[in-house]
C-alpha positions in Angstrom: 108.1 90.8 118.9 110.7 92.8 115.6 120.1 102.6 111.8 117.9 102.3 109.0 114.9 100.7 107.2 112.3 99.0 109.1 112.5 95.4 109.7 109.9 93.2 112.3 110.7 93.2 116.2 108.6 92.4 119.2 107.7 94.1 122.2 104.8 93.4 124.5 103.4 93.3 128.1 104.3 89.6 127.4 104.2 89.3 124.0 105.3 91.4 121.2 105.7 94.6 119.0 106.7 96.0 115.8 108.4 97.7 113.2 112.1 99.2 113.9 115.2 100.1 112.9 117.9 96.7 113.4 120.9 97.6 115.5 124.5 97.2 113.0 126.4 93.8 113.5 126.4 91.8 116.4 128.1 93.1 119.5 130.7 91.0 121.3 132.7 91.6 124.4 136.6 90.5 124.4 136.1 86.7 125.5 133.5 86.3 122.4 130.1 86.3 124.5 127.7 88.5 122.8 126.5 92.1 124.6 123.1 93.3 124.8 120.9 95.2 126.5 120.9 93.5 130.2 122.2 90.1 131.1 123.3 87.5 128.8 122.1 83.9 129.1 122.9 82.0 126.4 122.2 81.2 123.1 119.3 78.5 122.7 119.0 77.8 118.7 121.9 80.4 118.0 119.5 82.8 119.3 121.2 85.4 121.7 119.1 85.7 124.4 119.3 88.4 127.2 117.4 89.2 130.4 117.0 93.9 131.3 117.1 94.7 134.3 113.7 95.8 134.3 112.7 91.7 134.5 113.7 91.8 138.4 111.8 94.3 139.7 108.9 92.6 137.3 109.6 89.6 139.1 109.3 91.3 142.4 106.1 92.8 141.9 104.7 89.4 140.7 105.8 87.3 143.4 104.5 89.8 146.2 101.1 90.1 144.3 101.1 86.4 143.7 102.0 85.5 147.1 98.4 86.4 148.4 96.7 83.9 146.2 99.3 81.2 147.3 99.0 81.7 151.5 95.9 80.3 151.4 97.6 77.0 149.9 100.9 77.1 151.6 102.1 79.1 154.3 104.9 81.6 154.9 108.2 81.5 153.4 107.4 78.8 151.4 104.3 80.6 149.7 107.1 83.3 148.2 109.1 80.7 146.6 106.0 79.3 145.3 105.0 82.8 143.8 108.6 83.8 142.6 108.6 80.0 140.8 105.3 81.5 139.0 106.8 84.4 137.9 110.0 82.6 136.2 107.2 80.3 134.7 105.5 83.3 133.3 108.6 84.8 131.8 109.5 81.3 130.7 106.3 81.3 128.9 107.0 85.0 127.6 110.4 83.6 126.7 108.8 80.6 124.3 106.3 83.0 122.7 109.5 85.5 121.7 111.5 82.0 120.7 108.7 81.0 118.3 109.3 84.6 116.5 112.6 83.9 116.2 112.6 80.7 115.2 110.1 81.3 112.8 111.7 84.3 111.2 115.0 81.9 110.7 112.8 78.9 108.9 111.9 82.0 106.7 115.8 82.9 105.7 115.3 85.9 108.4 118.0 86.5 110.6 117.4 87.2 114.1 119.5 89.5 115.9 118.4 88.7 119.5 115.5 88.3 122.0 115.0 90.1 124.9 112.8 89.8 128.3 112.1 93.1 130.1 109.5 95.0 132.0 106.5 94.5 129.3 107.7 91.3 128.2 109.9 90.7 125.5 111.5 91.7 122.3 112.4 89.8 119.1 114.9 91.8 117.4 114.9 90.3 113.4 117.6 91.9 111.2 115.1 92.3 108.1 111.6 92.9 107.4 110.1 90.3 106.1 109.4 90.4 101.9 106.2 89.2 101.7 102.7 89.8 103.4 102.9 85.8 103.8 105.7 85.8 105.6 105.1 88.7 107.9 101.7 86.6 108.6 103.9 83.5 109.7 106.1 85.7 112.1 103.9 87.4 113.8 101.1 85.0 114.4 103.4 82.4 115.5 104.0 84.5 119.0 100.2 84.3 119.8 99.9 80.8 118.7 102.2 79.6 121.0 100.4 81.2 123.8 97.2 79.5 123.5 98.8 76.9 122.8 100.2 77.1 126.2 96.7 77.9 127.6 95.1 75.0 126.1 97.9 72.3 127.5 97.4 73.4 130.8 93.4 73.3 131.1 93.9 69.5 129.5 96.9 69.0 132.5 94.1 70.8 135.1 91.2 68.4 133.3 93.5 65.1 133.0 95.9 65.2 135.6 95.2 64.7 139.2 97.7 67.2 140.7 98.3 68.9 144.1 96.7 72.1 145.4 99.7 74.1 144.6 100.5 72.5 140.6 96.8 73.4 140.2 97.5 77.1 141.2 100.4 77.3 139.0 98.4 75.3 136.2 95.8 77.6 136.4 97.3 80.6 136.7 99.6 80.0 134.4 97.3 78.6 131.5 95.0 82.1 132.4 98.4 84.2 131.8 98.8 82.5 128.4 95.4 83.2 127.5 95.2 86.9 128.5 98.7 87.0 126.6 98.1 85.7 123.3 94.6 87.3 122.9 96.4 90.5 124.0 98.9 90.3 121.3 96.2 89.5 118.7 94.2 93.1 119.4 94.8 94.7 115.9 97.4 97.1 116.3 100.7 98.0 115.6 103.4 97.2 117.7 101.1 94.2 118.8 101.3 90.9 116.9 97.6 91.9 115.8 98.7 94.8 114.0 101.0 93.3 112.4 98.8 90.5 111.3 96.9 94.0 109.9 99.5 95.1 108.5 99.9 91.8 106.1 96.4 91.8 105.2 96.4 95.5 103.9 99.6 94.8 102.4 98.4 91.3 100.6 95.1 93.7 99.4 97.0 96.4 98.0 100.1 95.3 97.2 101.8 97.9 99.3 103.6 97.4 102.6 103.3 101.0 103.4 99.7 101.4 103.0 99.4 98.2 105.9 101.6 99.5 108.3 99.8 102.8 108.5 96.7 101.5 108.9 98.0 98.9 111.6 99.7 102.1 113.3 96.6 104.3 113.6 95.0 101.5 114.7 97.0 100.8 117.3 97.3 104.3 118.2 93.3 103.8 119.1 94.1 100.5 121.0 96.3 102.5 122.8 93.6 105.3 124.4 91.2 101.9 124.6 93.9 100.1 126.7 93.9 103.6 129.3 90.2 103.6 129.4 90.0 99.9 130.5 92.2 101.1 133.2 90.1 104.2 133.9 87.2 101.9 134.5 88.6 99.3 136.5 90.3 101.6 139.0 86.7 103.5 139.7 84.8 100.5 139.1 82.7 100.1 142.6 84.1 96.2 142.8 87.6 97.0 142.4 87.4 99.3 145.6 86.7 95.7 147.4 90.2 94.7 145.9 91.8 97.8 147.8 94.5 99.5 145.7 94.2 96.4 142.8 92.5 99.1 140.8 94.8 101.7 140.9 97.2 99.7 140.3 95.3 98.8 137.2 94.9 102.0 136.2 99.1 102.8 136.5 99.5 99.0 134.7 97.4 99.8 131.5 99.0 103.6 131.6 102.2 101.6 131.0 101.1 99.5 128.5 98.8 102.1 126.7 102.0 104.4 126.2 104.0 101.8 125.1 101.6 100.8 122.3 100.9 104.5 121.6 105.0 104.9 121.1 105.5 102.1 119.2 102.7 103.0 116.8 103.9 106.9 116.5 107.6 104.7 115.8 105.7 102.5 113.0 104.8 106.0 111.4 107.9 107.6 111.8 109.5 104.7 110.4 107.4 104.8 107.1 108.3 108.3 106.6 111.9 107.4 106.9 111.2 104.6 104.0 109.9 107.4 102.1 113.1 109.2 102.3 115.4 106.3 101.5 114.6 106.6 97.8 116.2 110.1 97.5 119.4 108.8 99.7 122.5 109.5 97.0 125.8 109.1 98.0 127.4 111.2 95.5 124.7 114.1 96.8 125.9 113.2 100.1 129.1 113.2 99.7 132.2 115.6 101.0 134.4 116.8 98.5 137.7 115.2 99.6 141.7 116.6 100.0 143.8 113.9 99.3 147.2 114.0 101.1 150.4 111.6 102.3 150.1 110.3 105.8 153.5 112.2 106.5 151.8 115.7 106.3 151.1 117.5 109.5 147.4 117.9 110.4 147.6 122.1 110.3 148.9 121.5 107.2 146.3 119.2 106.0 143.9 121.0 107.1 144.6 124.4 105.6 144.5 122.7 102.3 142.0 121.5 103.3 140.4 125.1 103.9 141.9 126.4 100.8 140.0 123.6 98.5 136.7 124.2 100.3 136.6 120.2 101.0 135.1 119.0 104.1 137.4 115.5 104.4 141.2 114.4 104.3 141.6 111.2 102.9 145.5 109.9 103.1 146.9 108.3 100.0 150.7 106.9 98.8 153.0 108.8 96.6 151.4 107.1 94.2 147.9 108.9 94.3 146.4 105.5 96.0 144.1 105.5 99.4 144.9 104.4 101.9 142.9 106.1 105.0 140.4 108.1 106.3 140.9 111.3 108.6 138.2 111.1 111.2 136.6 114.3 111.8 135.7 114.0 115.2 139.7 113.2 116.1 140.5 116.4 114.1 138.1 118.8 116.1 138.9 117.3 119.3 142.8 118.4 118.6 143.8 121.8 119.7 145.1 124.0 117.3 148.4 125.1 118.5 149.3 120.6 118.7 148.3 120.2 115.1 151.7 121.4 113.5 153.5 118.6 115.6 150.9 115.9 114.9 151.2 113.8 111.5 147.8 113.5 110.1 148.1 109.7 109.3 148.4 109.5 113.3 144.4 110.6 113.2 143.4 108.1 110.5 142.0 104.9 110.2 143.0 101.9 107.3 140.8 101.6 104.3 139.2 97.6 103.9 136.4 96.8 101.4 133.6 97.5 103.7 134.7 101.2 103.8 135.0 101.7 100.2 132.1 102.3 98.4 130.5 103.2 94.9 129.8 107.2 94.4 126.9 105.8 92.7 125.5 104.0 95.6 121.3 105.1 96.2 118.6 103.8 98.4 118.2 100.9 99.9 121.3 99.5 98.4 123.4 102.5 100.1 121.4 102.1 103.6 122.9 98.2 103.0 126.1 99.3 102.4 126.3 101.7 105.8 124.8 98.6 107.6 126.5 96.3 107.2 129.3 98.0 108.1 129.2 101.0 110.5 131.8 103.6 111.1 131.9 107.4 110.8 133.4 107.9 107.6 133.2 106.3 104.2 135.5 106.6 100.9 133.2 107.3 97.5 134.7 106.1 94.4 134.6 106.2 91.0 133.8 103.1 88.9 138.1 104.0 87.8 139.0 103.6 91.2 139.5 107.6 91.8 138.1 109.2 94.9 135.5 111.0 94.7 134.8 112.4 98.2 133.6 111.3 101.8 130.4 110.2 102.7 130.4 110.9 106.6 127.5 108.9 108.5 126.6 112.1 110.3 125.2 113.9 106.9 123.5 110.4 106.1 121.5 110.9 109.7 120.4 114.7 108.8 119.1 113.5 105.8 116.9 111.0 107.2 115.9 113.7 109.6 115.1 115.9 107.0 117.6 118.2 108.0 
């Protein structure tokens, strides 16, 4: 199913992985409708929902591979518009398990950033991780749930319903997808629902979230060669050479899904290392000691002061010592030299609001909240007085969580 510290996300072939970083603020194009990564189709319980690319040729492949089960029920064309209708079903039914994440997550008080349906599924994108092992429990097994769920309406619609030969290829292909899915999601490892289902336990018996994700990452790390060795065995298993190239393309299916799983995993880790760093985050050591100067002066000017102080900011101010702006770096370096005595350095700036002005004392996770929830390049550190005290720039931020 579920920047900075790790919250809960999901990503699965049909289902749903784990731990990342949450993308800053929600992105909006000029007439108000949100962006995202592929195609936007609405918002069903104020849940942004968007459909890669990637879904279409998905959707391609399913509907030629389906087709040849449906031929034998109807004929040609109509048995391709039988099979694309069972791939939209299948998405549809990928589409309720990432809904039931979301929706779940915002019963909780989580906020959910977005849901997205691509080549291995989907992904619930949930702005937060979730504060208790309880909780994290609740999100993630809600995704499986809903896919047995699924499975079990439609054997008691096959069982209870008389229904023609081609509802009863949908029904039962469709209630075998939903089976395969959410048993697939509940295999104990991280990015899988499973592993994050791990991941509460360990973290409800030891009282540490850390020590749960790691375990649910190397775990999934070993689901991950398990998952390519399936495929192994299928593709040179003597019945799948009756199947033609159905094993191979096995084999190349769980490759895809084995990789995934192995990179999310090796992303759970990584992301507990970054945790470990946040601690040791201080904005004061962060920060750039600052040359304070009027908007008026020009930028060669500025900056030679700003040489001759050994700062590595220009903040602009009034004539009466207050701020007012921020110099963006990336604006000075991309001026030439010999057009920076003509060019007023409060034409490179940007205006100071709350969001951008910070306390020098800021640490940790309350910092990483700060950047967050409001991202830009540059940042003004003050003093509890209300006098600067330098520039934190979200660059140095970056190498420090890179260890740089």
């Amino acid at each position: 199913m579920a920047d900075t510290a790790p919250p809960t996300e999901d990503t699965t072939p049909g289902g749903s992985p784990g731990p990342r970083r949450p993308r800053p603020g929600d992105r909006t194009d000029p007439t108000g409708r949100p962006t995202g990564p592929g195609l936007y189709i609405g918002r069903p319980l104020g849940v942004p929902v968007f459909v890669s690319p990637s879904w279409f040729l998905v959707a391609l492949v399913v509907t030629i591979m389906f087709e040849g089960q449906v031929d034998g029920v109807v004929p040609p064309p109509a048995s391709y518009a039988v099979a694309f209708a069972y791939a939209v079903l299948l998405y549809a039914s990928v589409f309720v398990h990432e809904l039931s994440h979301a929706v779940t997550a915002r019963v909780l008080g989580l906020p959910v950033r977005s849901v997205v349906l691509h080549i291995l599924g989907g992904e619930t994108s949930i702005e937060r991780e979730a504060p208790t092992p309880g909780r994290e429990f609740l999100i993630a097994f809600a995704g499986p749930l809903t896919n047995l769920v699924l499975a079990g309406l439609g054997l008691l619609t096959h069982l209870l319903l008389p229904l023609p030969p081609v509802a009863v290829l949908l029904v039962d292909a469709l209630t075998f997808a939903n089976l395969l899915v959410g048993l697939f999601n509940l295999l104990p490892g991280l990015p899988l629902d499973g592993g994050r289902l791990v991941r509460a336990a360990v973290w409800k018996a030891t009282g540490r979230s850390r020590s749960g994700a790691l375990v649910a990452a190397w775990i999934g790390r070993a689901v991950a060669i398990l998952c390519l060795v399936a495929g192994a065995f299928m593709a040179t298993y003597p019945a799948s050479g009756q199947n033609g190239g159905i094993g191979w393309l096995a084999l190349l299916w769980s490759a895809l899904v084995a990789s995934f799983i192995w990179v999310g995993a090796t992303q759970a880790l990584r992301a507990e290392r970054v945790r470990d760093r946040i601690p040791n985050l201080h904005a004061r050591r962060l920060a750039r000691r600052a040359t304070l100067v009027t908007a008026d002066v020009p930028l060669a000017e500025a900056v030679r002061r700003a040489h001759e102080q050994r700062s590595g900011a220009l903040v602009i101010v009034d004539h009466d010592g207050r701020p007012r702006g921020l110099v963006s770096e990336k604006a000075v370096t991309a001026t030439p030299e010999q057009r920076r005595p003509w060019i007023e350095v409060g034409d490179l700036s940007r205006g100071l609001d709350d969001a951008l002005t910070l306390p020098a004392d800021l640490a940790g996770e309350e910092l990483i909240d700060a950047l967050r929830a409001a991202p830009a390049s540059e940042y003004l550190l003050i003093e509890t007085d209300g006098r600067v005290y330098g520039v934190l720039a979200a660059a140095d931020v970056d190498r420090a969580f890179a260890g740089i």
